[in-house]
C-alpha positions as CSV (number, residue, x, y, z in Angstrom):
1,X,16.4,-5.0,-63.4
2,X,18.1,-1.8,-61.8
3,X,20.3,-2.4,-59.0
4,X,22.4,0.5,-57.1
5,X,20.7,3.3,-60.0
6,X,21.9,0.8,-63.2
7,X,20.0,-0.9,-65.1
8,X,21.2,-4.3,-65.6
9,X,20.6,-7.4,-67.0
10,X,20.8,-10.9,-65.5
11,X,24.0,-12.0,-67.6
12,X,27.2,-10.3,-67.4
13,X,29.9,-11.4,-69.8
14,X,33.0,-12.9,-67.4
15,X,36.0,-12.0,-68.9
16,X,38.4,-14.4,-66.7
17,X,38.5,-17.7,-69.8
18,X,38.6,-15.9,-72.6
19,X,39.5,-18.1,-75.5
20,X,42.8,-18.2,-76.3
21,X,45.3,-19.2,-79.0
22,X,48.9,-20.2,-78.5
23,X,50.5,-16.9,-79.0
24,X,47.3,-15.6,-75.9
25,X,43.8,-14.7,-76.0
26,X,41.9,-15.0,-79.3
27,X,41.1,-11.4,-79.6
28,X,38.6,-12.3,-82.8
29,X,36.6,-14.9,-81.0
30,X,36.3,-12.5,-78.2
31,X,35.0,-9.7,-80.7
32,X,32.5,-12.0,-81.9
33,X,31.8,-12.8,-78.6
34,X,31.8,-8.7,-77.1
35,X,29.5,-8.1,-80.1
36,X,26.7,-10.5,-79.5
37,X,26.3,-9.5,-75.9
38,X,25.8,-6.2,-76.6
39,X,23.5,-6.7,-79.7
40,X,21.3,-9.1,-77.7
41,X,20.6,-6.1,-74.8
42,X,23.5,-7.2,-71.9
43,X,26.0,-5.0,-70.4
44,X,27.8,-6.1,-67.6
45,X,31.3,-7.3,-68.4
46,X,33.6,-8.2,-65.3
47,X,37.4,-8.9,-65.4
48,X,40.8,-8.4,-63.2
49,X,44.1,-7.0,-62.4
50,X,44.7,-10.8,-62.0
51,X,43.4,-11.7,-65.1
52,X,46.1,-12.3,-66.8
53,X,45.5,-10.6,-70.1
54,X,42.2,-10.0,-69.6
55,X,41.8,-6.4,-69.4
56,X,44.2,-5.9,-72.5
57,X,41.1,-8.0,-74.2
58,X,38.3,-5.8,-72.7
59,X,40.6,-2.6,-73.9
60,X,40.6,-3.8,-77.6
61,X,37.7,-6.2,-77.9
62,X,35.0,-3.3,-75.8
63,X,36.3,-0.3,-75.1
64,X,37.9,0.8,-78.0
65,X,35.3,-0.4,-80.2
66,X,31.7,1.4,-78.3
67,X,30.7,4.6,-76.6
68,X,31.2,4.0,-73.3
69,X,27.9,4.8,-71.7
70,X,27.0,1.5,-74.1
71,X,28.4,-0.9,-70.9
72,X,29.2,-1.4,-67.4
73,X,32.8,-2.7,-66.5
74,X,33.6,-4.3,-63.3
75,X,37.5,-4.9,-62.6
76,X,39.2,-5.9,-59.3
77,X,42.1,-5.7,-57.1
78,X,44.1,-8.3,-55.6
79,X,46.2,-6.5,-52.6
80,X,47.1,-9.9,-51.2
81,X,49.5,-10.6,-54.6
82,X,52.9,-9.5,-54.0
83,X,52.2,-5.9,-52.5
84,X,54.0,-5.2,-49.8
85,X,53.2,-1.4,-49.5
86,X,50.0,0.4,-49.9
87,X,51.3,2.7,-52.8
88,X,51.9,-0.9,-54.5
89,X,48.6,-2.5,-53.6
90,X,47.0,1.0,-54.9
91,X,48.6,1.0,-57.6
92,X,46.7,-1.8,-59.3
93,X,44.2,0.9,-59.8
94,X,45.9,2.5,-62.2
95,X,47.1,-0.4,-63.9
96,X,44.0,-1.6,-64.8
97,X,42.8,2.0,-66.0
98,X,45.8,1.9,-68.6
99,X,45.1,-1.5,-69.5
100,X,41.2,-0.9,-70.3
101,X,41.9,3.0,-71.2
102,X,38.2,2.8,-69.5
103,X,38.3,6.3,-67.8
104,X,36.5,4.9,-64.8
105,X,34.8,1.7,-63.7
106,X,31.6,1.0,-63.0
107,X,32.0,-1.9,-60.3
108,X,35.5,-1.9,-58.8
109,X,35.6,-4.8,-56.2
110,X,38.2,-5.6,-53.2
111,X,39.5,-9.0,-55.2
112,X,38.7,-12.5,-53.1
113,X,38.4,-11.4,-49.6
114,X,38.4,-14.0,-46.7
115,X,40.7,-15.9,-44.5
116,X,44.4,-14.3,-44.2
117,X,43.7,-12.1,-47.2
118,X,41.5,-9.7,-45.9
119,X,44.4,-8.4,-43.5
120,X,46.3,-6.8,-46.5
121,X,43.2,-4.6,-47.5
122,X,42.7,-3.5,-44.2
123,X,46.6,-2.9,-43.3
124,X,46.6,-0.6,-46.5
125,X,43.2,1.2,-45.9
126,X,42.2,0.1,-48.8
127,X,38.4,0.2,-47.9
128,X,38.5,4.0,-47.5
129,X,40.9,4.6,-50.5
130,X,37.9,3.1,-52.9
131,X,35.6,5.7,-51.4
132,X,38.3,8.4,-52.2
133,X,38.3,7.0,-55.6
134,X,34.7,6.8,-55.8
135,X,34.5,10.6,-54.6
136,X,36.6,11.5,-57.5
137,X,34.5,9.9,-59.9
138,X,37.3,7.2,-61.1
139,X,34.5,4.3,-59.9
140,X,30.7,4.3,-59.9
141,X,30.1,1.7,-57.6
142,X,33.0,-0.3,-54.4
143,X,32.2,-4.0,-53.3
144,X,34.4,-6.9,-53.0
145,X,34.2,-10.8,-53.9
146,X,34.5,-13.2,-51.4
147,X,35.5,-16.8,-50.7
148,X,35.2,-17.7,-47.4
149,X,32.6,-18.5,-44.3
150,X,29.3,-16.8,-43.7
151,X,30.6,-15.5,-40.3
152,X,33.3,-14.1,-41.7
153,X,31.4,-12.4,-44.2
154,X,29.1,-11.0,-41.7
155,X,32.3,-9.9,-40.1
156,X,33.2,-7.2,-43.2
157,X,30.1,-6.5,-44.0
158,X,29.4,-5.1,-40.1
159,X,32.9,-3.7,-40.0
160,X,32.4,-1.9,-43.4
161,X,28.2,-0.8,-44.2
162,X,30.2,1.6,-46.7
163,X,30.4,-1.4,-49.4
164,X,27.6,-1.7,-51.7
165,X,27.4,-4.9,-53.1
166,X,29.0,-8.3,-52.6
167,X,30.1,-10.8,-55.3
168,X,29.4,-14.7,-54.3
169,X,30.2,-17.8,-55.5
170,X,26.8,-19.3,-55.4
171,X,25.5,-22.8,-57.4
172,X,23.2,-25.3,-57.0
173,X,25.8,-28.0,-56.2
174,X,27.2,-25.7,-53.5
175,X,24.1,-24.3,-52.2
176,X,24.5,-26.7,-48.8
177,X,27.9,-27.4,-49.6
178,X,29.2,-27.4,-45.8
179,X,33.0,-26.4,-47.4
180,X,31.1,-23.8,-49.8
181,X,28.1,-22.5,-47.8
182,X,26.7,-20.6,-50.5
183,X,23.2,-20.4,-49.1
184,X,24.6,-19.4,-46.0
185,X,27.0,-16.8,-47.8
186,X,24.0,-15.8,-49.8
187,X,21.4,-15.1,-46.9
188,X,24.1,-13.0,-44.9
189,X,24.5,-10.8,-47.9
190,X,21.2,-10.2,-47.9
191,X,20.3,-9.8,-44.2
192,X,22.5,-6.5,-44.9
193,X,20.3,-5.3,-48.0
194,X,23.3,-6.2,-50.3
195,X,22.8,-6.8,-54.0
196,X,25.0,-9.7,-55.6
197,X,26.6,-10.4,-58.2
198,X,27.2,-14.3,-58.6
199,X,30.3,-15.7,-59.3
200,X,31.3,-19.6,-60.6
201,X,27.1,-21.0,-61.4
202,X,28.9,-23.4,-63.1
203,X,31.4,-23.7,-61.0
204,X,34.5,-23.3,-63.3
205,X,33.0,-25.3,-65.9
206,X,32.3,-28.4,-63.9
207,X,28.6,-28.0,-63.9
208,X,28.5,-28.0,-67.5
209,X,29.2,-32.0,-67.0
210,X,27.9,-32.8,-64.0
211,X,27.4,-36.5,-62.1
212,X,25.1,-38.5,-64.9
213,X,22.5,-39.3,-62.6
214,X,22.0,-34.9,-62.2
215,X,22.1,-34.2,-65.8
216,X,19.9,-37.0,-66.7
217,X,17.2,-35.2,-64.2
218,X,17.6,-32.2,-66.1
219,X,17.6,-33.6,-69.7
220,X,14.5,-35.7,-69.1
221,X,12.8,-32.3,-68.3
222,X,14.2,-30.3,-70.5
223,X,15.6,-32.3,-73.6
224,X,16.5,-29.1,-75.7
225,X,18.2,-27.2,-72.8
226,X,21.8,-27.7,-72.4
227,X,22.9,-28.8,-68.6
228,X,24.6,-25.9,-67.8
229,X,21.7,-23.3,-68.6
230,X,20.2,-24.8,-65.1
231,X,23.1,-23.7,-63.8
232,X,22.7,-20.1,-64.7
233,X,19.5,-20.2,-64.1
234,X,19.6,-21.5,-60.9
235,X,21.6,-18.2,-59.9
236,X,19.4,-15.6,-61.9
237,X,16.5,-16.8,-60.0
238,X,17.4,-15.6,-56.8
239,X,16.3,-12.0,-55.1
240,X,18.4,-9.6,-55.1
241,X,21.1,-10.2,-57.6
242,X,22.7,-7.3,-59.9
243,X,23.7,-10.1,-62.5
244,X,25.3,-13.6,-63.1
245,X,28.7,-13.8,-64.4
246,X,28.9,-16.5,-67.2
247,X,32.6,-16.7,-67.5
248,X,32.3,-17.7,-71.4
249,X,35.2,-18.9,-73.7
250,X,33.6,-19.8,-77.1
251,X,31.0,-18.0,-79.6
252,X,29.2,-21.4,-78.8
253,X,29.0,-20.9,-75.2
254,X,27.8,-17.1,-75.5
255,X,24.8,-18.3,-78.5
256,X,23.5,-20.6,-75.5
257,X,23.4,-18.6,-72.5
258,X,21.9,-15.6,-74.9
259,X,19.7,-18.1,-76.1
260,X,17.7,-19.1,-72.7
261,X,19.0,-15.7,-70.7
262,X,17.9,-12.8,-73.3
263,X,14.3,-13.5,-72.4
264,X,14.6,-14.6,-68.5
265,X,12.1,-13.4,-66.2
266,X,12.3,-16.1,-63.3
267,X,11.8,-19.9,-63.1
268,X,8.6,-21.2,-63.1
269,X,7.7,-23.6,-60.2
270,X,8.1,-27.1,-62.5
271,X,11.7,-26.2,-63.4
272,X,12.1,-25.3,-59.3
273,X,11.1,-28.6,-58.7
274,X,13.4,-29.9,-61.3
275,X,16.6,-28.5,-59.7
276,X,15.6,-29.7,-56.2
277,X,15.7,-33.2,-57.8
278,X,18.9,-32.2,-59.1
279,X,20.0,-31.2,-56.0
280,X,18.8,-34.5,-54.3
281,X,20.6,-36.7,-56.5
282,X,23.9,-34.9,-56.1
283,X,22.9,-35.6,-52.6
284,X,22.8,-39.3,-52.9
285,X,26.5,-39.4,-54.3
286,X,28.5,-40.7,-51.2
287,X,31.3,-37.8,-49.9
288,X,33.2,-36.9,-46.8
289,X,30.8,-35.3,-44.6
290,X,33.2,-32.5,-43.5
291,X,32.0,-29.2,-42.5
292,X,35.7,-27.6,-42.4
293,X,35.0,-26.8,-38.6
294,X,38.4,-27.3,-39.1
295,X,38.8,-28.8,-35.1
296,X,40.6,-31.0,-36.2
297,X,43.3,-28.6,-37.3
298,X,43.7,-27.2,-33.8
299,X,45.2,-30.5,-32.7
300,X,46.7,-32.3,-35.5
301,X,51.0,-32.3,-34.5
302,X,51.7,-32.6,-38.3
303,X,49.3,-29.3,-39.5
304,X,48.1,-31.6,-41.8
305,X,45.5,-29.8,-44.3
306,X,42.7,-32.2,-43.6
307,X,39.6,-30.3,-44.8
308,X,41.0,-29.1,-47.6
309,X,42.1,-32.4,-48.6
310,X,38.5,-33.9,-47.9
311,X,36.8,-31.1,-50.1
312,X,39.3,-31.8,-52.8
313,X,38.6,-35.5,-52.7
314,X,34.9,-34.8,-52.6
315,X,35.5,-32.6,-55.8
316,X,36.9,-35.4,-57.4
317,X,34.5,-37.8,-56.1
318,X,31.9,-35.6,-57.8
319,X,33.3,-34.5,-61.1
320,X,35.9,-36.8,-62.4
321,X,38.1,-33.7,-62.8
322,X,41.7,-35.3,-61.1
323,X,43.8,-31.7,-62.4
324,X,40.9,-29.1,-61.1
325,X,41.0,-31.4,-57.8
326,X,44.7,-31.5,-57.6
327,X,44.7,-27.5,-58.3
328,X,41.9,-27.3,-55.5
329,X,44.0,-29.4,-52.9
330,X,47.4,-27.5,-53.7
331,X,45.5,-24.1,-53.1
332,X,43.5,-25.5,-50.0
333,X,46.2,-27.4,-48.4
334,X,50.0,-26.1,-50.0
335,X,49.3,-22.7,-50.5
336,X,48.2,-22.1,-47.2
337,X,51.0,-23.2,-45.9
338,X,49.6,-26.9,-44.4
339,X,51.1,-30.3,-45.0
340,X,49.8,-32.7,-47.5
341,X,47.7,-36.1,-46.5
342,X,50.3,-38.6,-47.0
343,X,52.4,-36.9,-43.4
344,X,49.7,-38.4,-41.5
345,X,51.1,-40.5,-38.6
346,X,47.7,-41.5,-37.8
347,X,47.7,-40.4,-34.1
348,X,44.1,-40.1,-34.1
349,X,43.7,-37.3,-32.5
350,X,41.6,-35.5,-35.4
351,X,39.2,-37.9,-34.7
352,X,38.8,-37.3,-31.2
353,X,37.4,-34.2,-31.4
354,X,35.6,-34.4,-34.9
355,X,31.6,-33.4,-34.5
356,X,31.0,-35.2,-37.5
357,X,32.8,-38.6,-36.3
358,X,34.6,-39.2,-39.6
359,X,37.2,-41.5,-39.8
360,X,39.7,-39.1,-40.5
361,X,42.6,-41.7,-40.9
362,X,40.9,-43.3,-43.1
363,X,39.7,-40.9,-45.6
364,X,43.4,-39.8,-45.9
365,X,44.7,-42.5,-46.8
366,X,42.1,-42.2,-49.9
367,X,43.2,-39.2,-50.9
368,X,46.7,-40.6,-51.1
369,X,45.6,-43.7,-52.8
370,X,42.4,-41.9,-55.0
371,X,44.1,-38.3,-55.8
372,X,47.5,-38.1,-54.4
373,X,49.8,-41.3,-55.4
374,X,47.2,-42.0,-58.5
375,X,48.2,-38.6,-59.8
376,X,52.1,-39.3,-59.1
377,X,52.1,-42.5,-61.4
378,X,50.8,-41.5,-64.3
């Protein structure tokens, strides 16, 4: 499929968990790995100032070892870590040019825009400084990746027209998700003619294992497909997507998603139906109705990170996973500054002005029992 004048494939190779050994990244494996992509006809490899490593591996695994007109490298920068100039923020540019020794980069993306992070690329400029770059020839193609609301992506994507693709997190498990909105997300993108690349459609791995009651739906349709090829395939089946970042860490995981992607040309209407079953039984698995309105934020006396704490439970409610939930609620709730369930005084309050009527109170005290306190004992 050819997307902005390049020809791209449905799969793009996410460089982000590499497989690694104790002294780093297994720079073999990833050969292996770099190699079979390219041999079975994909070109789209995507990785990240942030990454730590990462494009050190793409430098010695890809670029040093094929022409390179032979592939398409995305990379990203991440103003919001530690810059506190432009000239520092802009300066990740040319980091990741000596790290890669690419030249130039195909896809160069404004790094996980949303909430108070999108303030540092426009307090540095940043949005015209990519078109500079682009001008120059130093990047093909300028977008950004985004974790955040639909509104607020409609926000950018008015303020800045200039931007010419968008990178979502998109799944099916988080195609209603009220916390997620990916369909939301999605259709915004598209109401402003913007291709996407799709981010997390197995969201970090979790997808791969999902509730028994959803992968039992899929094996009973499917008995030789793995779970998470309905994941991918989910995401490849949408309009208007450049590609659908895999973010692979083991010569097993690359075999299977060349295996059903090398030959993808849409889902047929029986395996639609299967993911909307899918979808219904993840449905039926009883969370937090929150939506993150986040109301009750505007009146809790303890700034108390109650959404973030409800979409963490619910993530453990639905995968089992206590450490990825724990991560989840430490960057939802502690790194934004907001207090942790277990300071609620139970003022009610939140629960005044809740849309959704939740018992608030209540569910908190579950997270400190369920996640929290559970976590601290053992």
């Amino acid at each position: 499929m050819s997307y902005l004048g390049e020809d791209i494939r449905k799969l793009g190779f996410g460089m982000m968990r590499l497989p690694r050994k104790e002294d780093g990244i297994d720079l073999e494996q990833t050969i292996k790995m770099v190699d079979l992509f390219l041999e079975a006809g994909f070109t789209y490899f995507d990785t990240a100032w942030a990454y730590e490593g990462s494009e050190d591996a793409v430098r010695r695994a890809l670029v040093e070892r094929y022409p390179r007109e032979r592939y398409q490298l995305a990379t990203k920068n991440a103003a919001w870590i530690d810059c506190k100039t432009k000239e520092e923020a802009r300066a990740q540019f040319d980091t990741s040019l000596a790290r890669t020794g690419a030249g130039y980069f195909d896809f160069y993306l404004l790094h996980n825009l949303g909430e108070a992070r999108t303030r540092y690329f426009d307090d540095y400029d940043m949005w015209n400084w990519v078109l500079e770059k682009k001008a120059a020839g130093r990047i093909r193609h300028v977008g950004f990746s985004f974790h955040s609301t639909p509104e607020e992506l409609e926000e950018i994507l008015t303020a800045h027209p200039e931007m010419e693709f968008v990178q979502l997190q998109i799944n099916y498990a988080d195609w209603e998700n009220p916390a997620i909105q990916s369909r939301r997300c999605y259709e915004v993108a598209r109401k402003h003619k913007k291709p996407v690349v799709i981010m997390e459609p197995v969201k970090g791995g979790m997808l791969a294992t999902p509730p028994e009651t959803v992968a039992e739906v899929m094996k009973q349709a499917e008995p030789e497909s793995s779970v998470a090829s309905w994941a991918i395939r989910f995401a490849a089946d949408l309009e208007g997507v450049i590609t659908v970042l895999s973010g692979m860490s083991s010569v097993e995981q690359m075999k299977d998603n060349l295996s059903y992607m090398k030959d993808f040309t849409g889902l047929t209407d029986v395996q639609r139906s299967t993911l909307k079953k899918a979808q219904e039984e993840m449905d039926k698995i009883p969370l937090i109705p929150c939506t993150t309105c986040n109301y009750c934020a505007k009146v809790c006396p303890m700034q108390i990170g109650i959404s973030g704490s409800f979409t963490s439970m619910n993530y453990f409610t639905l995968y089992r996973d206590k450490k990825r939930a724990l991560t989840q609620e430490n960057w939802l709730v502690g790194s934004h500054g907001l207090k942790r369930a277990d300071m609620c005084i139970k003022c009610g309050k939140c629960e005044a002005v809740c849309p959704q009527h939740i018992a608030i109170r209540e569910n908190l005290v579950k997270v400190c029992e369920e996640l929290l306190e559970e976590c601290q004992a053992t």
